[in-house]
N, C-alpha and C positions, 0 to 999 in steps of 0.2 A: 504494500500500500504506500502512496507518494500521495501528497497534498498538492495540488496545480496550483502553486502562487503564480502572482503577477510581477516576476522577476523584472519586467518595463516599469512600475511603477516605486521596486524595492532601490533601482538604481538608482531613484532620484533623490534618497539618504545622501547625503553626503558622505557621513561614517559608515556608512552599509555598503557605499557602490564598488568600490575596490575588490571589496570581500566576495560579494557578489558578481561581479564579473567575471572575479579570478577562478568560481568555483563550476561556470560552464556549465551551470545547470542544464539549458536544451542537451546538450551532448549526453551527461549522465545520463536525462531519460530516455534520449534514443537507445543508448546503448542496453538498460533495462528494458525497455521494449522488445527489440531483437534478440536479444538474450533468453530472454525468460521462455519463449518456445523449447528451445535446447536444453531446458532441464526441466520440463511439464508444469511452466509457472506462469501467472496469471500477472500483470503489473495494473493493477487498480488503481486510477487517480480520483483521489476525491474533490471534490467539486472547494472551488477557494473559499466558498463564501458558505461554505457549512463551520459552524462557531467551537472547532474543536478545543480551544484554551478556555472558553467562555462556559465549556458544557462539562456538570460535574460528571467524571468520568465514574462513580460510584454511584451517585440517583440520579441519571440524567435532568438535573436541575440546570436553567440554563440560565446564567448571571445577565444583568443588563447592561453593563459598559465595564469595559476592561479597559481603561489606558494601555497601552505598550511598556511603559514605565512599573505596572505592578508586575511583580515577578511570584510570587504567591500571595493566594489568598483562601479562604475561609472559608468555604459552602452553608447553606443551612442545616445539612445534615451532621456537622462537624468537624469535617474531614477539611486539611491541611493541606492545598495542593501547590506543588510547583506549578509554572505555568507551560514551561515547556516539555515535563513528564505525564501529563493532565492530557494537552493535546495527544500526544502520542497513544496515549491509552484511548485518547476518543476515537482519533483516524485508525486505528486496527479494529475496535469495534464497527466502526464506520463499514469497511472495506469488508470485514466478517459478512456485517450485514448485507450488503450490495453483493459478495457471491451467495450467499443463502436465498434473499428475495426478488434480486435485478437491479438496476441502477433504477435510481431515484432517491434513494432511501434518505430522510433528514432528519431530523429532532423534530419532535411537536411542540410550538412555542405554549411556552405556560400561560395561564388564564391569571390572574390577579390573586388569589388563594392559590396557586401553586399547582393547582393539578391540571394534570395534561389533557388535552381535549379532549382525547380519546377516551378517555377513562371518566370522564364526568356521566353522571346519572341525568337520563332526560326529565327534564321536569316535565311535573306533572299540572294538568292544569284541572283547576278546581272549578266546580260546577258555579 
């Protein structure tokens, strides 16, 4: 599983572009691309704009603004996360998901009490 950043918009860091440049991302993924045939492997990219740092990887609870600047933080369920160990656990979940049920798959954004759409009880209406 690989995350498709937007490597055109990472260079325009000033302290990022060098690093970024030097590290040839398109080429790595080609080379993962063609590769991964030749030893029965699959190269999942998940989509940029799925919230892997923002989404706890243990309740898929999904935070409302993350700066760049915080580097861990807190969940509601009380768990401690880096922010760059966090993503990582979410884009493998991510990528699980999308070969078990097809591409698409995304988080459900939470309702204002926290519960996910899907899981809310239809109300009932009263006579």
């Amino acid at each position: 599983m690989i995350e498709d950043l937007a490597v055109r918009h990472m260079v325009k860091n000033h302290r990022l572009a060098r690093a970024v440049s030097d590290a040839a991302w398109s080429e790595f993924r080609s080379m993962l691309e063609y590769k991964a045939p030749w030893y029965g492997r699959e190269v999942i990219a998940v989509d940029r704009w799925f919230p892997s740092s923002q989404l706890c990887s243990a309740c898929n609870t999904l935070q409302d603004r993350m700066p760049l600047n915080v580097r861990t933080w807190t969940c509601d369920c009380g768990i401690t996360h880096d922010r760059d160990v966090n993503a990582a656990h979410s884009l493998l979940a991510a990528g699980l998901a999308v070969t078990v049920c097809g591409a698409g798959v995304r988080p459900q954004r939470s309702t204002p009490d926290r519960q996910s759409a899907t899981k809310q009880k239809p109300s009932r209406r009263e006579p």
